[in-house]
C-alpha positions in Angstrom: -40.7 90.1 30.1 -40.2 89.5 33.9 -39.5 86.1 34.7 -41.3 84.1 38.2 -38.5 83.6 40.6 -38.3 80.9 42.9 -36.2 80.0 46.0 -33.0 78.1 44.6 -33.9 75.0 46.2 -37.4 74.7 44.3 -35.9 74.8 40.8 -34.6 71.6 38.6 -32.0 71.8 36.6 -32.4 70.8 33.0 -30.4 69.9 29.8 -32.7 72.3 27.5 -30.6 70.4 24.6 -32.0 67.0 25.4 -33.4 65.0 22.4 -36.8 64.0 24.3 -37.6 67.7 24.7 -39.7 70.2 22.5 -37.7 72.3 20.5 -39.5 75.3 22.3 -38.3 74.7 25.3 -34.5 74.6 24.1 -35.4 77.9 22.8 -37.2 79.6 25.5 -36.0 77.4 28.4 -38.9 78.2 30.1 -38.6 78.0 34.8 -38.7 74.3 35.7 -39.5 73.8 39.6 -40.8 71.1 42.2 -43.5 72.4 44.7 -45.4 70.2 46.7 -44.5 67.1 44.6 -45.5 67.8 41.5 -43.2 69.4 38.8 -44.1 73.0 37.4 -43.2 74.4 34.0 -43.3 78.2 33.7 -42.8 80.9 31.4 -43.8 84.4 32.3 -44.6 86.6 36.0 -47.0 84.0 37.0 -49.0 81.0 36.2 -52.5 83.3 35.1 -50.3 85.4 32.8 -47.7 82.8 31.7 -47.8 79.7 30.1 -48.0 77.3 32.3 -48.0 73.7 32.9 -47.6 70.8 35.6 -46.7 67.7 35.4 -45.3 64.2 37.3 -41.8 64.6 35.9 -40.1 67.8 34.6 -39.7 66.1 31.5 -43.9 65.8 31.8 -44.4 69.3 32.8 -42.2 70.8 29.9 -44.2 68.3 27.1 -47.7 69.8 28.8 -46.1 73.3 28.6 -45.0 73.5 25.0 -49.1 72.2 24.4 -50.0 75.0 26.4 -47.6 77.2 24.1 -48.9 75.9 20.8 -52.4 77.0 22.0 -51.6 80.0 23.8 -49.9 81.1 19.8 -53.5 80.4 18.4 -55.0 82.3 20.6 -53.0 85.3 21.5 -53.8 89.1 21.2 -51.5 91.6 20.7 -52.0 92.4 23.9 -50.7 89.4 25.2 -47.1 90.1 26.7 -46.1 86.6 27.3 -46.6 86.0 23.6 -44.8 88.5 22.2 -42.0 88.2 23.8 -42.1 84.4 22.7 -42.3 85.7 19.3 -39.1 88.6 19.7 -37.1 85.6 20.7 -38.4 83.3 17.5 -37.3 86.1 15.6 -33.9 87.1 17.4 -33.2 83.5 16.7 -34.5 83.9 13.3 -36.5 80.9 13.6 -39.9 80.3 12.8 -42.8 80.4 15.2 -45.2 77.6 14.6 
């Protein structure tokens, strides 16, 4: 799957491992960024095709994105790229998806 890249100075650093933070997130550590003052949480080419989420804080954006991911996984075809590749890495981790 082929990852949204942003300019260096754009993207926050995070500590994936962090208590506070959804276990999905540690797993797929999904593109945190800041663009005009509001964080963005990403996953995927782009925000119609990825799972995708914003929020006041990165910590905000990457709770609103795992929500997006939990419906997203309800949802999803088999057509639905972002998805599977969520679930290959559930399963190379040999943990369970939802």
């Amino acid at each position: 799957m082929e990852q949204l890249n942003v300019e260096a100075y754009k993207k926050v650093s995070i500590d994936y491992n962090q208590g506070a933070l959804p276990k999905s997130a540690g797993i797929l550590q999904p593109l945190v960024y800041k663009q005009n003052g509001q964080y963005h949480c990403l996953l995927g080419p782009d925000t119609q095709t990825g799972i995708y989420a914003t929020g006041d804080s990165p910590e905000d954006a990457i709770i609103e994105w795992d929500v997006q991911l939990t419906a997203r996984l309800s949802t999803a075809t088999e057509e639905d790229q972002t998805i599977q590749y969520v679930k290959d890495v559930y399963k190379a981790k040999n943990t369970a998806v939802w």
